[in-house]
C-alpha positions in Angstrom: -131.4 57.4 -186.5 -129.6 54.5 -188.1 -126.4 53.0 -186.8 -123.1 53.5 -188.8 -121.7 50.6 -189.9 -118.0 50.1 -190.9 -118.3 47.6 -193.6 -122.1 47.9 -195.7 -124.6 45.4 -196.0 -125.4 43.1 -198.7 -128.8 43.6 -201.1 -130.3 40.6 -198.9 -128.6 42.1 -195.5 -130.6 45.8 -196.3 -133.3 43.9 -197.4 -133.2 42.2 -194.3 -133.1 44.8 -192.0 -135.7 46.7 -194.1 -138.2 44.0 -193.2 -137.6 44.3 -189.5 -137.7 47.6 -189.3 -141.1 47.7 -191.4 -142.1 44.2 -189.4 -141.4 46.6 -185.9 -143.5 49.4 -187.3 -146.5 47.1 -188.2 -146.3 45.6 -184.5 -146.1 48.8 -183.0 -149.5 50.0 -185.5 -151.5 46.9 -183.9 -150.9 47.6 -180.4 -151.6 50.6 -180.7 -154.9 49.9 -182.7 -155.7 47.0 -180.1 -155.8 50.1 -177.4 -157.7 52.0 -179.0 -160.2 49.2 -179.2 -160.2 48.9 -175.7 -160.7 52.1 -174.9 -163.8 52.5 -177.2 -165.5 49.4 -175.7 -164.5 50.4 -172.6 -166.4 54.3 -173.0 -169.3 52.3 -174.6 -169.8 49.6 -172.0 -169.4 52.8 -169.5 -172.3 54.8 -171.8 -174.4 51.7 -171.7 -174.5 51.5 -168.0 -175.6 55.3 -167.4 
């Protein structure tokens, strides 16, 4: 999970890291979305051609 730290963060330095982790997560969603697209355009274009 998370990494243990020896002294804690700020407010702003959670904050901070709560942003990249959420800003990660997000990326992560629209690749995977952008696959899935693919993949459906790619079965339709194959359904077209039979």
């Amino acid at each position: 999970m998370g990494r243990k730290r020896i002294h804690p963060l700020t407010p702003e330095q959670q904050e901070l890291a709560d942003l990249k982790q959420e800003n990660y997560q997000l990326k992560m969603k629209v690749a995977i979305f952008e696959k899935l697209k693919a993949l459906v355009a790619q079965r339709t274009e194959k359904n077209k051609r039979q």
